[in-house]
MARMARTOR-252768 format. One record per residue: residue number from 1; residue in three letters; z, y, x of N, C-alpha, C in turn. Coordinates in nm, 3 decimals, decimal comma, padded with zeros to 5 digits. Layout:
<atoms>
{NUM; ALA; {Z; Y; X}; {Z; Y; X}; {Z; Y; X}},
...
</atoms>
This chain:
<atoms>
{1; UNK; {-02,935; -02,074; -01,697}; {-03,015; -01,998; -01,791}; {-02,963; -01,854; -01,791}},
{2; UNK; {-03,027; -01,781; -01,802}; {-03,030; -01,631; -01,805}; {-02,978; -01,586; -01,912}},
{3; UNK; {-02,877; -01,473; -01,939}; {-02,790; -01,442; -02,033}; {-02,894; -01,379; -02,186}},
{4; UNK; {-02,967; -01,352; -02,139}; {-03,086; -01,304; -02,226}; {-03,169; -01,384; -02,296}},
{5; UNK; {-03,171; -01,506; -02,230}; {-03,214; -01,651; -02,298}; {-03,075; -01,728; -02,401}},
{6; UNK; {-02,998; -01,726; -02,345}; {-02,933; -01,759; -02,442}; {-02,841; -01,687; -02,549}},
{7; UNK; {-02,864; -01,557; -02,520}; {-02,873; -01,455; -02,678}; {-02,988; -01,460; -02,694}},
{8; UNK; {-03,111; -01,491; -02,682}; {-03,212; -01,522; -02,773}; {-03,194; -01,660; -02,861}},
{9; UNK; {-03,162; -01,748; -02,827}; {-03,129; -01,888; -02,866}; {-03,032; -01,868; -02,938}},
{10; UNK; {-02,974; -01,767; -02,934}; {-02,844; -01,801; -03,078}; {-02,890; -01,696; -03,183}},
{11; UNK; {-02,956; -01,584; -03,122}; {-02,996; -01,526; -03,224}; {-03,103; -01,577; -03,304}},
{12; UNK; {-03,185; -01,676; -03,245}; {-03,282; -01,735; -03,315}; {-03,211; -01,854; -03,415}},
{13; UNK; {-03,078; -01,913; -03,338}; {-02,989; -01,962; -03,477}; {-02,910; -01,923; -03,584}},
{14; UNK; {-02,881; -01,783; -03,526}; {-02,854; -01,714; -03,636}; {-02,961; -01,712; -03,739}},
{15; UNK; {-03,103; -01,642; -03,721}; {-03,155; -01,603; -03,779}; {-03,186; -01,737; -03,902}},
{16; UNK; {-03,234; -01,853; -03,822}; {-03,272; -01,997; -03,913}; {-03,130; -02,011; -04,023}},
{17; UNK; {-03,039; -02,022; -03,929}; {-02,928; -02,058; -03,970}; {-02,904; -01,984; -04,140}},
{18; UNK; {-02,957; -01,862; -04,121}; {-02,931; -01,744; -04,275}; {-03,050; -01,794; -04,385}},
{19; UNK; {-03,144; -01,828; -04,287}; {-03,285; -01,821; -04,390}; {-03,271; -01,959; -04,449}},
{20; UNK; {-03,176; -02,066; -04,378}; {-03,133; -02,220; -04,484}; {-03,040; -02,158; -04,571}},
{21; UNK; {-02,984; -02,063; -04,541}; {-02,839; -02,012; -04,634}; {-02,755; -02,142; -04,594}},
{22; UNK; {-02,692; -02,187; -04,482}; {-02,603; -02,265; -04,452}; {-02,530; -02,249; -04,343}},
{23; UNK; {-02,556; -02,091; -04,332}; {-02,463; -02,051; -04,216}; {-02,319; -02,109; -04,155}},
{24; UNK; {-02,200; -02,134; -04,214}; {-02,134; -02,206; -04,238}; {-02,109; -02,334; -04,166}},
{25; UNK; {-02,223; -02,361; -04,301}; {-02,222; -02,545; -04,212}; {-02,236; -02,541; -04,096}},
{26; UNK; {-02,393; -02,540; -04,059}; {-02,452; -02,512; -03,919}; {-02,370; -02,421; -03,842}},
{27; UNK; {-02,308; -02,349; -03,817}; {-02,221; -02,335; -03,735}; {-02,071; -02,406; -03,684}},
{28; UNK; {-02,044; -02,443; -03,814}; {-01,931; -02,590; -03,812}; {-01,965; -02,674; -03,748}},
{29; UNK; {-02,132; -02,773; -03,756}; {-02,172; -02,892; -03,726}; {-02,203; -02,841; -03,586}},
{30; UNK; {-02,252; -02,741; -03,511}; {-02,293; -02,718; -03,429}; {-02,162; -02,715; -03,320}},
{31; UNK; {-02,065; -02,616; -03,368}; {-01,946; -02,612; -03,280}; {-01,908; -02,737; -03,239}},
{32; UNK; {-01,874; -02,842; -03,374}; {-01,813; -02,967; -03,293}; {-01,910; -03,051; -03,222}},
{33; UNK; {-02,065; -03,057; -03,230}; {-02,127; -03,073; -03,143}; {-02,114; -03,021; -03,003}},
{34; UNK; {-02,094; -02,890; -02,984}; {-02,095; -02,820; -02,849}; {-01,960; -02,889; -02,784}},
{35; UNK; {-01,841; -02,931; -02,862}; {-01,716; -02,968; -02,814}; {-01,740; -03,116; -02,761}},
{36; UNK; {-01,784; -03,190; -02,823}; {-01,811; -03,322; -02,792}; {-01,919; -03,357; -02,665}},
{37; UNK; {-01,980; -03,264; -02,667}; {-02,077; -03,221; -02,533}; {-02,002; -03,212; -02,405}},
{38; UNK; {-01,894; -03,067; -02,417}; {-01,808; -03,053; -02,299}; {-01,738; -03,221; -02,268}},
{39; UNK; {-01,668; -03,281; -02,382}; {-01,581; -03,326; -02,398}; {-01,644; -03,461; -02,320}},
{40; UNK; {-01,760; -03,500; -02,322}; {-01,830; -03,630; -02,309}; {-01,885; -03,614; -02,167}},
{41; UNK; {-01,868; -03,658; -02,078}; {-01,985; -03,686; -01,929}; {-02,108; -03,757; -01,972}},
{42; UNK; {-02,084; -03,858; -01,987}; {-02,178; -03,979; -02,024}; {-02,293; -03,902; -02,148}},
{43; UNK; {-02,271; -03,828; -02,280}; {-02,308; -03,731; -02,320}; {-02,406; -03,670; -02,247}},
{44; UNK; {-02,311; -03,566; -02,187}; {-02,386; -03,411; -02,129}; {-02,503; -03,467; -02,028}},
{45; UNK; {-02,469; -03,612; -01,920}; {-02,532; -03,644; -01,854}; {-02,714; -03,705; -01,904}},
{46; UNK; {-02,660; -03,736; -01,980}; {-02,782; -03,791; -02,111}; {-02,877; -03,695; -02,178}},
{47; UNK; {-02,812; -03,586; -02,201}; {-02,867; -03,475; -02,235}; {-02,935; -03,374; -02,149}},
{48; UNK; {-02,910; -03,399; -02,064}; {-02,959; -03,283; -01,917}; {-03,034; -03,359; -01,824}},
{49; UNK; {-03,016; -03,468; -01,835}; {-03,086; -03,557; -01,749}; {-03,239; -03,460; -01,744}},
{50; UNK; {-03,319; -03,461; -01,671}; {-03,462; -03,394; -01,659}; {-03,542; -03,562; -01,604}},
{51; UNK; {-03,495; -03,671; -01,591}; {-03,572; -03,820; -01,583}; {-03,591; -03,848; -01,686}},
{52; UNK; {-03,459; -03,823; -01,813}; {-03,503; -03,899; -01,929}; {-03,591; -03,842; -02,015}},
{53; UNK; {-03,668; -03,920; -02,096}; {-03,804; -03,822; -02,203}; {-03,725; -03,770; -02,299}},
{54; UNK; {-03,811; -03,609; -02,318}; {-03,724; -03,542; -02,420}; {-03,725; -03,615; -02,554}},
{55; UNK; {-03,831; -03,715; -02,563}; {-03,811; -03,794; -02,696}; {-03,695; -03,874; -02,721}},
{56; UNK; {-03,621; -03,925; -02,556}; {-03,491; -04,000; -02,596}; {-03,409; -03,884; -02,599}},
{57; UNK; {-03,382; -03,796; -02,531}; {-03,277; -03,691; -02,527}; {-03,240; -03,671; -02,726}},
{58; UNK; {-03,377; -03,625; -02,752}; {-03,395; -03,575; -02,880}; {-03,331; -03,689; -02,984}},
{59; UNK; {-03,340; -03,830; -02,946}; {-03,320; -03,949; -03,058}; {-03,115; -03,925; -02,992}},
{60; UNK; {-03,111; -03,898; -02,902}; {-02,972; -03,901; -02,869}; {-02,921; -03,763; -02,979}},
{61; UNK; {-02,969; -03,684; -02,999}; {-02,907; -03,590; -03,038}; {-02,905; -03,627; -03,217}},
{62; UNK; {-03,037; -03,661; -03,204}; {-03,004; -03,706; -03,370}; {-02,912; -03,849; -03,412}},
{63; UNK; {-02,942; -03,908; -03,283}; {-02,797; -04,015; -03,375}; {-02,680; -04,008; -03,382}},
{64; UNK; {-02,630; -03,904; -03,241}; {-02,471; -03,864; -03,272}; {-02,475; -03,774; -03,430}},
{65; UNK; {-02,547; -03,649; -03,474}; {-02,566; -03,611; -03,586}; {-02,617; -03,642; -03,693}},
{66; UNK; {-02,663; -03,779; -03,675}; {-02,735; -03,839; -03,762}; {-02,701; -03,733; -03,932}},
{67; UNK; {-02,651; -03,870; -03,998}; {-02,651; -03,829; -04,158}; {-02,536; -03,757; -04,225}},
{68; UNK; {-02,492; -03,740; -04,126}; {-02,356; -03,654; -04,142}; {-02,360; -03,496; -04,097}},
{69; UNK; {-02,444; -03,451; -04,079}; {-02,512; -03,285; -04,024}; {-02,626; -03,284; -04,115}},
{70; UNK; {-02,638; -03,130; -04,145}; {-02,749; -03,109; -04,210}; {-02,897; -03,112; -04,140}},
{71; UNK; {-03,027; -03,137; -04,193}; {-03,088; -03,169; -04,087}; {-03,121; -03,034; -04,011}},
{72; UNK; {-03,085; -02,893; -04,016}; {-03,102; -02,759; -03,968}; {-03,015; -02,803; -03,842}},
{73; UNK; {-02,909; -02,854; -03,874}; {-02,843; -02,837; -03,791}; {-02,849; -02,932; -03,645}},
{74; UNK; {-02,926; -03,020; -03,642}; {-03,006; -03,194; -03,572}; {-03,115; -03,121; -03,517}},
{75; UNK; {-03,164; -03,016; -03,575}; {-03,340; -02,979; -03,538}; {-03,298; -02,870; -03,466}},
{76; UNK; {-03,170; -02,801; -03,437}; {-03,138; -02,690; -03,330}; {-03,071; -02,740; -03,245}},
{77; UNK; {-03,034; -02,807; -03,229}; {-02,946; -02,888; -03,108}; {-03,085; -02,981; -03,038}},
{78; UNK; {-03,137; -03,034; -03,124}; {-03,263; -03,098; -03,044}; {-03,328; -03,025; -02,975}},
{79; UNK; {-03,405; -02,898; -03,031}; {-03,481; -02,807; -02,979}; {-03,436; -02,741; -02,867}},
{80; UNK; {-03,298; -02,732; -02,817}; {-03,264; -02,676; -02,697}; {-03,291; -02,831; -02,596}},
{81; UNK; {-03,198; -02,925; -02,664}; {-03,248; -03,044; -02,570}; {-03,384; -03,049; -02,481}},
{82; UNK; {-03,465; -03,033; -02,602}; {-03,618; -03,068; -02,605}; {-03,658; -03,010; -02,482}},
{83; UNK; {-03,614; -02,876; -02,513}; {-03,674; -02,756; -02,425}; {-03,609; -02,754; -02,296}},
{84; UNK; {-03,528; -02,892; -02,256}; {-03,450; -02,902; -02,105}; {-03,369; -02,811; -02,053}},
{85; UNK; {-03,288; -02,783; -02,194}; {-03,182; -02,655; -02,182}; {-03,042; -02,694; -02,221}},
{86; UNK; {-03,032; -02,824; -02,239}; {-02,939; -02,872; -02,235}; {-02,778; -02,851; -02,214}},
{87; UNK; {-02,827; -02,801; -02,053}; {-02,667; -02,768; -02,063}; {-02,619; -02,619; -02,072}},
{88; UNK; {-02,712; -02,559; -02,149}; {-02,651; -02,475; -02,141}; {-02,651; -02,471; -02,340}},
{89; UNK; {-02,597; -02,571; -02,407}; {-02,667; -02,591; -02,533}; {-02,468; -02,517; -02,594}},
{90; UNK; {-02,361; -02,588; -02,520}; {-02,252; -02,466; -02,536}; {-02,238; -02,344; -02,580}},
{91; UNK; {-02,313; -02,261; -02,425}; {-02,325; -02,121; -02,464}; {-02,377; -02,071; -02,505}},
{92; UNK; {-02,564; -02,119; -02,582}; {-02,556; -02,120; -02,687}; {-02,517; -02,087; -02,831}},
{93; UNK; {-02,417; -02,205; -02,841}; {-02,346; -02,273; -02,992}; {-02,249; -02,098; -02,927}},
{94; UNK; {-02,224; -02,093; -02,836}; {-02,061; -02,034; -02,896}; {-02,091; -01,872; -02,904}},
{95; UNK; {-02,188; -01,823; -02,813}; {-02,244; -01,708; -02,842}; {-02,304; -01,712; -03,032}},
{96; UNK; {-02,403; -01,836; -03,084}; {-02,409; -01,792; -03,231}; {-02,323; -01,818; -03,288}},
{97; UNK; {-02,192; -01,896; -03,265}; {-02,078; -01,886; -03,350}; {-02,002; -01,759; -03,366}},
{98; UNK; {-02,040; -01,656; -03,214}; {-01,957; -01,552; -03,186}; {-02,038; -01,434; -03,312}},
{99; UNK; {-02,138; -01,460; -03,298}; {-02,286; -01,351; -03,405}; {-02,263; -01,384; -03,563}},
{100; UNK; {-02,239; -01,493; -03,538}; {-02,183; -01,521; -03,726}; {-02,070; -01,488; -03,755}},
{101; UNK; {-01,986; -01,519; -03,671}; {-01,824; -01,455; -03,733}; {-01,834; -01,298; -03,730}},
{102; UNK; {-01,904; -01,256; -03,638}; {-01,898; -01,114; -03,632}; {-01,971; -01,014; -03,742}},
{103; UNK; {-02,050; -01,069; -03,823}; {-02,136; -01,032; -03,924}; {-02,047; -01,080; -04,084}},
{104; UNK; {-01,942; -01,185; -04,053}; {-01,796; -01,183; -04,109}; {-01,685; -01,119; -04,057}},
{105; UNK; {-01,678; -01,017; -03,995}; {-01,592; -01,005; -03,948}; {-01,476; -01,068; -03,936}},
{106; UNK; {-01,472; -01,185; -03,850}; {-01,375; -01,340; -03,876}; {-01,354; -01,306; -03,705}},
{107; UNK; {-01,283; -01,380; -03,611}; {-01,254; -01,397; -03,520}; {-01,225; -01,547; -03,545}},
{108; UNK; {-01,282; -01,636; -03,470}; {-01,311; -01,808; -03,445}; {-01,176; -01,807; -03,388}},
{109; UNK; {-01,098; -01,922; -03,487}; {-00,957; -02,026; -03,372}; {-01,015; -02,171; -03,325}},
{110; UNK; {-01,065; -02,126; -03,260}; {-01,034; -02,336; -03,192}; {-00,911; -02,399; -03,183}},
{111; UNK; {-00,911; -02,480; -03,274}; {-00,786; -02,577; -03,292}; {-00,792; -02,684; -03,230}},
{112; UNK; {-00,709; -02,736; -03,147}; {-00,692; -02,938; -03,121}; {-00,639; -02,968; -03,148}},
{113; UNK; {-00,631; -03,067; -03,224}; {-00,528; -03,153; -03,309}; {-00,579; -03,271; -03,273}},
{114; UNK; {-00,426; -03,333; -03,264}; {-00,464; -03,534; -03,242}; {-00,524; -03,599; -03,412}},
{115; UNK; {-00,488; -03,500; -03,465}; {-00,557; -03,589; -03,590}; {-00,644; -03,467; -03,695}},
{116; UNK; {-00,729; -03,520; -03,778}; {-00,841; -03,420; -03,862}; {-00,706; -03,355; -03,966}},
{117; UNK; {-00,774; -03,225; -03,975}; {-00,682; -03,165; -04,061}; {-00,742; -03,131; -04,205}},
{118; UNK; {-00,714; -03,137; -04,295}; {-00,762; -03,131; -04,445}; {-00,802; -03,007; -04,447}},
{119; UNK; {-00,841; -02,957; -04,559}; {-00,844; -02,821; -04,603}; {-00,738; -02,749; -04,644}},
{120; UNK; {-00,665; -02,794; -04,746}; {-00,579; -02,708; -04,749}; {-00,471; -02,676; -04,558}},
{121; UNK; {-00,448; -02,761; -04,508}; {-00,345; -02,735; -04,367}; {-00,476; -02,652; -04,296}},
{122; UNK; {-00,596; -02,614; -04,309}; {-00,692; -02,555; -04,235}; {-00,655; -02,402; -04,240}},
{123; UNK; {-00,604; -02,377; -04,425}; {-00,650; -02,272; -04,497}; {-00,480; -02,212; -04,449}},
{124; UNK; {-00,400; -02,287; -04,451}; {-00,271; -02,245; -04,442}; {-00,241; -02,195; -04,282}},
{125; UNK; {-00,342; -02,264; -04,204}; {-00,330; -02,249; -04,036}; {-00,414; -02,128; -03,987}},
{126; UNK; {-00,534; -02,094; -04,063}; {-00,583; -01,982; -04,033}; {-00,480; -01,879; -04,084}},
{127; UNK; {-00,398; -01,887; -04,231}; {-00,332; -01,768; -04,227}; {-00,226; -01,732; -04,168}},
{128; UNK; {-00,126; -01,804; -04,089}; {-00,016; -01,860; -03,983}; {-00,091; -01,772; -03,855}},
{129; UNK; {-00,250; -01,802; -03,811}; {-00,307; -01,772; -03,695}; {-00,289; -01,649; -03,717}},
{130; UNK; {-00,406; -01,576; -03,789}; {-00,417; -01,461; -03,844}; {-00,287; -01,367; -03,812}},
{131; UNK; {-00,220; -01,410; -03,881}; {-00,090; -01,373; -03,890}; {-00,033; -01,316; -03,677}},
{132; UNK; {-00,026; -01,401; -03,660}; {00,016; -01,430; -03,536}; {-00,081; -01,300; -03,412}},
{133; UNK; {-00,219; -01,328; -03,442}; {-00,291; -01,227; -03,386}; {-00,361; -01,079; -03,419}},
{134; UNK; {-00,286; -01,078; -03,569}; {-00,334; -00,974; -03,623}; {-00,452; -00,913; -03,638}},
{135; UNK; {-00,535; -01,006; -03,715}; {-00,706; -01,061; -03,768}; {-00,694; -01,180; -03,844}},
{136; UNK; {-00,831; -01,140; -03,881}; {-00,852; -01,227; -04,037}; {-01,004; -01,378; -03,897}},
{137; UNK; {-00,908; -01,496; -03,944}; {-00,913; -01,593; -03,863}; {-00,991; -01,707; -03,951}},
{138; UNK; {-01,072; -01,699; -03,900}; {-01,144; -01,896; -03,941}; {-01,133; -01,959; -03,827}},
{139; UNK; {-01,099; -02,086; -03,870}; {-01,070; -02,232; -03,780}; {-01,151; -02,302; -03,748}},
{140; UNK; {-01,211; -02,360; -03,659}; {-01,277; -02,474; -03,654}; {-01,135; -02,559; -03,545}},
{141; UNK; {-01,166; -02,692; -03,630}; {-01,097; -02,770; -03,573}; {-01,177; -02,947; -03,484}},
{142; UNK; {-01,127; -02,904; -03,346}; {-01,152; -03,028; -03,268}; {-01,025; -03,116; -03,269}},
{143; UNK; {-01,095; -03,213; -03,278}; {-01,001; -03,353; -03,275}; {-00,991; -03,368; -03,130}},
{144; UNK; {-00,824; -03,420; -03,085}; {-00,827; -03,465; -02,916}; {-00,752; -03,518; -02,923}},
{145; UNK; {-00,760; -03,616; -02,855}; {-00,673; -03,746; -02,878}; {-00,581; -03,703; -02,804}},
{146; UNK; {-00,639; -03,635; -02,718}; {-00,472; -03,593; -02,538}; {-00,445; -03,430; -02,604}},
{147; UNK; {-00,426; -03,454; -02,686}; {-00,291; -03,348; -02,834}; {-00,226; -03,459; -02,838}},
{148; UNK; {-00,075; -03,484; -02,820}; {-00,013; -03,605; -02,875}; {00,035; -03,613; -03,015}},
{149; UNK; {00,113; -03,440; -03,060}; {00,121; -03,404; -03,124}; {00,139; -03,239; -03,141}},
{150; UNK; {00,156; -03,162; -03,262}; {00,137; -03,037; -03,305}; {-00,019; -03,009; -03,275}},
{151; UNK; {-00,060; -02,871; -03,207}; {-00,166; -02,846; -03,228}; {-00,143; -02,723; -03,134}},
{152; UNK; {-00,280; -02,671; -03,066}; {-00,368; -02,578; -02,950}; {-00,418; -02,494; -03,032}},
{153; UNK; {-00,431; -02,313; -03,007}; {-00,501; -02,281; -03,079}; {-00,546; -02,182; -02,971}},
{154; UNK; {-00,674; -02,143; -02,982}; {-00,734; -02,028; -02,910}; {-00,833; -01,942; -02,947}},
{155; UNK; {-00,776; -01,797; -02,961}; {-00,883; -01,700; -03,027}; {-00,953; -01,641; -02,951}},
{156; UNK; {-01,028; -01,604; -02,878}; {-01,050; -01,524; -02,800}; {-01,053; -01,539; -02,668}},
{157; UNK; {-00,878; -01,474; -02,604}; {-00,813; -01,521; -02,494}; {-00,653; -01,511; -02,523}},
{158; UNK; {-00,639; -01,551; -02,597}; {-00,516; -01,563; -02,686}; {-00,543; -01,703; -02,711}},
{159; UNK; {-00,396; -01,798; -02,631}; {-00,357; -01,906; -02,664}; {-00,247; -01,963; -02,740}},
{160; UNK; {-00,233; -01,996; -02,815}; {-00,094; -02,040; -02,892}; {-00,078; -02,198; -02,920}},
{161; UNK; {00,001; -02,211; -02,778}; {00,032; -02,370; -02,786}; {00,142; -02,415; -02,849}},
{162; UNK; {00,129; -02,505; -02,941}; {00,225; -02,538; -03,047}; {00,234; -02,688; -03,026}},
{163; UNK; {00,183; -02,765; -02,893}; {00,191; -02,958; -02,848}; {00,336; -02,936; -02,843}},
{164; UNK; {00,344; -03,084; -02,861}; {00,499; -03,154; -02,803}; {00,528; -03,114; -02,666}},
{165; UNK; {00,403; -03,143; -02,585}; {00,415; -03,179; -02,454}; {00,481; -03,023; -02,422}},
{166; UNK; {00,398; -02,885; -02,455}; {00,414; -02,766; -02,438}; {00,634; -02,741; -02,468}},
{167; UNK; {00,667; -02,803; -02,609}; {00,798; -02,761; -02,655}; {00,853; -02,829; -02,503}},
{168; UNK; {00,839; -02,936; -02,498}; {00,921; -03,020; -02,432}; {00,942; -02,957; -02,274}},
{169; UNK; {00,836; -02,891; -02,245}; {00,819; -02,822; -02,120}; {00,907; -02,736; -02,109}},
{170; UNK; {00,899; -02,636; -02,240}; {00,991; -02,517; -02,267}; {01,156; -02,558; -02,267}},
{171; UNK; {01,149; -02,694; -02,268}; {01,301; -02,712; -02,305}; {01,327; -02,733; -02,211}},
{172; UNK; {01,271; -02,762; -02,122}; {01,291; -02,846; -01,924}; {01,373; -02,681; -01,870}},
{173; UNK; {01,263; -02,619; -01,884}; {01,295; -02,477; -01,838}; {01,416; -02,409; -01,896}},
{174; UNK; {01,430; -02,413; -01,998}; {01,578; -02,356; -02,036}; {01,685; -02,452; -01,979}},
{175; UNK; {01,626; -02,591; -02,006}; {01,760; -02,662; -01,901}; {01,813; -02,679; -01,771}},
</atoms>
């Protein structure tokens, strides 16, 4: 897809996204959608398929989001489906995640963590980030199971790996 198509597609989620007033959400529900996309073959393959009918593509998209996403947020992920744009439904999500933070002036951390993090450890990790990159930081956090433990963070192009696996590496090397 053409870079112009998909800043139209996020700007057109921006735009929905303001006129529900759930900017927020829909960009939350959407991100960990776009992650679970990369994250999934079996997924992405399902979704891009051009054999399968956009009516199953579309029932695929609403049952991973079923009742747990707002329905704004089920009816824009479908509609790229629909429209056999599938894979490019990512860049997308991360270009309007990039248009919303920027109208907050926020800079997005992608977090991985082996396990969900509450709110308050969210609120305390954006200001730790923040801190660290010198900007005012919102989190979205992906769950990954292959985090064993601590936590990945990436702003931008700024990585700050804080895994076991990462310390343990560091300690190989000093030894």
């Amino acid at each position: 897809m053409s870079a112009e198509r998909v800043e139209a597609y996020a700007e057109a989620f921006l735009v929905i996204a303001r006129a529900e007033g759930h900017v927020d959400e829909i960009e939350d529900e959407l991100f960990r959608f776009a992650r679970t996309f990369e994250a999934n073959d079996s997924l992405r393959s399902a979704l891009v398929d051009p054999s399968l009918p956009a009516e199953r593509r579309v029932a695929v998209v609403a049952e991973l989001m079923g009742a747990k996403a707002l329905s704004s947020s089920t009816a824009l992920a479908s509609l790229v489906v629909a429209a056999g744009r599938g894979s490019d439904l990512p860049a997308i999500i991360d270009l309007f995640v990039k248009k919303s933070t920027e109208g907050r002036e926020h800079e997005v951390a992608e977090v991985r963590s082996a396990i969900e993090l509450d709110a308050g450890q969210q609120e305390r990790l954006a200001i730790a980030i923040g801190r660290a990159v010198g900007k005012k930081v919102e989190v979205k956090v992906v769950v990954d199971p292959k985090v064993l433990g601590g936590l990945v963070a990436r702003v931008g192009d700024t990585v700050i790996d804080g895994t076991v696996r990462h310390r343990i590496e560091q300690l190989k090397e000093q030894i």
